[in-house]
C-alpha positions, -999 to 999 in steps of 0.1 A, spaced: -645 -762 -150 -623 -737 -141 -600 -724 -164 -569 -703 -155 -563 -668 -171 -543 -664 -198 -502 -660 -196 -497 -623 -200 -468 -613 -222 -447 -597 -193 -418 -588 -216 -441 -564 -237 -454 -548 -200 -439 -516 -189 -420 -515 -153 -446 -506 -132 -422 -494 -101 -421 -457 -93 -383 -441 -103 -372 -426 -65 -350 -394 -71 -319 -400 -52 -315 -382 -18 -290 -368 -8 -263 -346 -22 -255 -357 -58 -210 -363 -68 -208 -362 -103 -179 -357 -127 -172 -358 -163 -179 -397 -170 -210 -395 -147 -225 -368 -163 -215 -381 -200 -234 -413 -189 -266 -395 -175 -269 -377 -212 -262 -405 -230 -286 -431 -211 -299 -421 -180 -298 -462 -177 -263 -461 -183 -260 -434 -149 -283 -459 -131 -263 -490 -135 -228 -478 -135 -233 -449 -106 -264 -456 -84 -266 -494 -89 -225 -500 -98 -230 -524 -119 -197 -539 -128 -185 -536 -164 -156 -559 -185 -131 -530 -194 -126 -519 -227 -91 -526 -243 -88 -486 -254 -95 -477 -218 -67 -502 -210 -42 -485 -232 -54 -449 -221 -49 -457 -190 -13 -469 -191 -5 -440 -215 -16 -414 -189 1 -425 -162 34 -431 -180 30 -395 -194 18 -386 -154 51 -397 -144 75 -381 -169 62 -349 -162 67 -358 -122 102 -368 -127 104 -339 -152 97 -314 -123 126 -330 -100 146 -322 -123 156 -355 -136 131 -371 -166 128 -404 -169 146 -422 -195 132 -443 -223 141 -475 -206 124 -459 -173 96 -442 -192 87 -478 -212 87 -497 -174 63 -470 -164 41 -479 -190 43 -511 -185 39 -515 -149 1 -496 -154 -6 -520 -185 -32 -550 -185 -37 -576 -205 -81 -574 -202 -101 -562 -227 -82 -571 -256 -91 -595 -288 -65 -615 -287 -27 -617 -277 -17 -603 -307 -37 -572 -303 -22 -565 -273 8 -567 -278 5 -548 -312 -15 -519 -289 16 -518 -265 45 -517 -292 20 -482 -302 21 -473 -270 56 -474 -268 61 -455 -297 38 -435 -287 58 -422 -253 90 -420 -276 78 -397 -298 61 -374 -266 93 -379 -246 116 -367 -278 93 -336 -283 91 -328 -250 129 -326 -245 136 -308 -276 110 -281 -267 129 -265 -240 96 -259 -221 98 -255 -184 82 -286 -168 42 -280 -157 33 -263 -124 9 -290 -116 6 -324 -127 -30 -342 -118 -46 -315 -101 -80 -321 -83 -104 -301 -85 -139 -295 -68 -170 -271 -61 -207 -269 -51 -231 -266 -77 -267 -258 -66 -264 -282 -35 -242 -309 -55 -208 -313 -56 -189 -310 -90 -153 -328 -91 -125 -330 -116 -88 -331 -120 -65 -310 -147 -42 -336 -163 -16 -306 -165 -11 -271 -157 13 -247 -175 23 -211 -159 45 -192 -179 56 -162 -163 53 -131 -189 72 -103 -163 71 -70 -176 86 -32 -168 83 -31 -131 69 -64 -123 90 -95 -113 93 -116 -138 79 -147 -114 53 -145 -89 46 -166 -56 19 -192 -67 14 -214 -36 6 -177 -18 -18 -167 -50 -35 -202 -39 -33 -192 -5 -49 -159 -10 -74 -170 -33 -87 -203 -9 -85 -186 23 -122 -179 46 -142 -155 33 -128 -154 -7 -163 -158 -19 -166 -189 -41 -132 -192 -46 -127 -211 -12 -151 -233 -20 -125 -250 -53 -101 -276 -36 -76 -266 -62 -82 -230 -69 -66 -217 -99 -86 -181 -102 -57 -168 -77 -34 -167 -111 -42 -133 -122 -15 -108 -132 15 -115 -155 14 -147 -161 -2 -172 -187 -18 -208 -174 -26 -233 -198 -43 -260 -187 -44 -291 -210 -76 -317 -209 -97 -307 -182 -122 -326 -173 -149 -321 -147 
């Protein structure tokens, strides 16, 4: 009689199936990249496949903190910064309630987070800095046939001056200057920022690409 083969172990076996390289031109930014070296699986599923994924309650909280900061420092350029009351709402409006262990958690994480924005917005008033050129800034470029993109969470330009020299300088013409046809690789960044030479100082706090 007959007998039918033996069950193969198919958990044990290898995938067989080529790995295509992806065509086309390649988007990446910081996260994508940080997932390609940390698992190229990772990259796969989140970027090529999109796999979705439950959020994480410290991305939750991140979040909501950024964009309440994001906003003080818009309001802070107008000329008027928010208020506590204004500045908590902020926070609040951005915040969900996914990703945490319990109720309690939560609300614990947005009593910090609170605290948190009164401490920054306290500091930041009694500094006596001037408010950031930009807030949010995007950025991108061409890298070997891919395209790189980021944003600058803030950008600071303090005017030095000096004997001669005005003590402030025209910065939306510097970006003009510096992204106009034929700048070299300078027109190619969305938000160039290499037209800041001379005397001034730009700090740019947490970049990422």
């Amino acid at each position: 009689a007959a007998h039918a083969p033996p069950p193969q172990d198919v958990t044990s076996e290898p995938d067989a199936r080529p790995t295509m390289p992806i065509q086309g031109q390649l988007l990446l930014s910081h996260s994508s990249i940080d997932a390609y070296l940390t698992c190229p699986k990772r990259y796969q599923f989140g970027y090529v496949l999109r796999v979705p994924t439950a959020p994480h309650h410290s991305l939750v909280y991140g979040s909501a903190i950024h964009h309440a900061v994001q906003e003080f420092h818009r309001s802070e350029s107008r000329g008027r910064p928010l208020s506590e009351p204004e500045l908590v709402a902020t926070l609040e409006s951005a915040w969900s309630n996914e990703g945490f262990v319990s109720r309690e958690h939560e609300l614990a994480r947005l009593e910090a987070g609170k605290a948190a924005l009164h401490r920054f917005r306290e500091d930041r008033l009694a500094s006596g800095v001037p408010p950031p050129a930009w807030v949010e800034r995007e950025f991108s470029f061409s890298l070997g046939g891919d395209r790189i993109r980021g944003r600058f969470d803030r950008v600071d330009i303090v005017p030095l001056g000096g004997e001669g020299e005005p003590a402030e300088r025209d910065v939306a013409a510097a970006l003009a200057e510096a992204s106009r046809p034929g700048a070299g690789s300078r027109a190619d960044v969305v938000e160039p920022s290499l037209g800041l030479l001379g005397r001034e100082e730009g700090t740019i706090t947490d970049s990422k690409t």
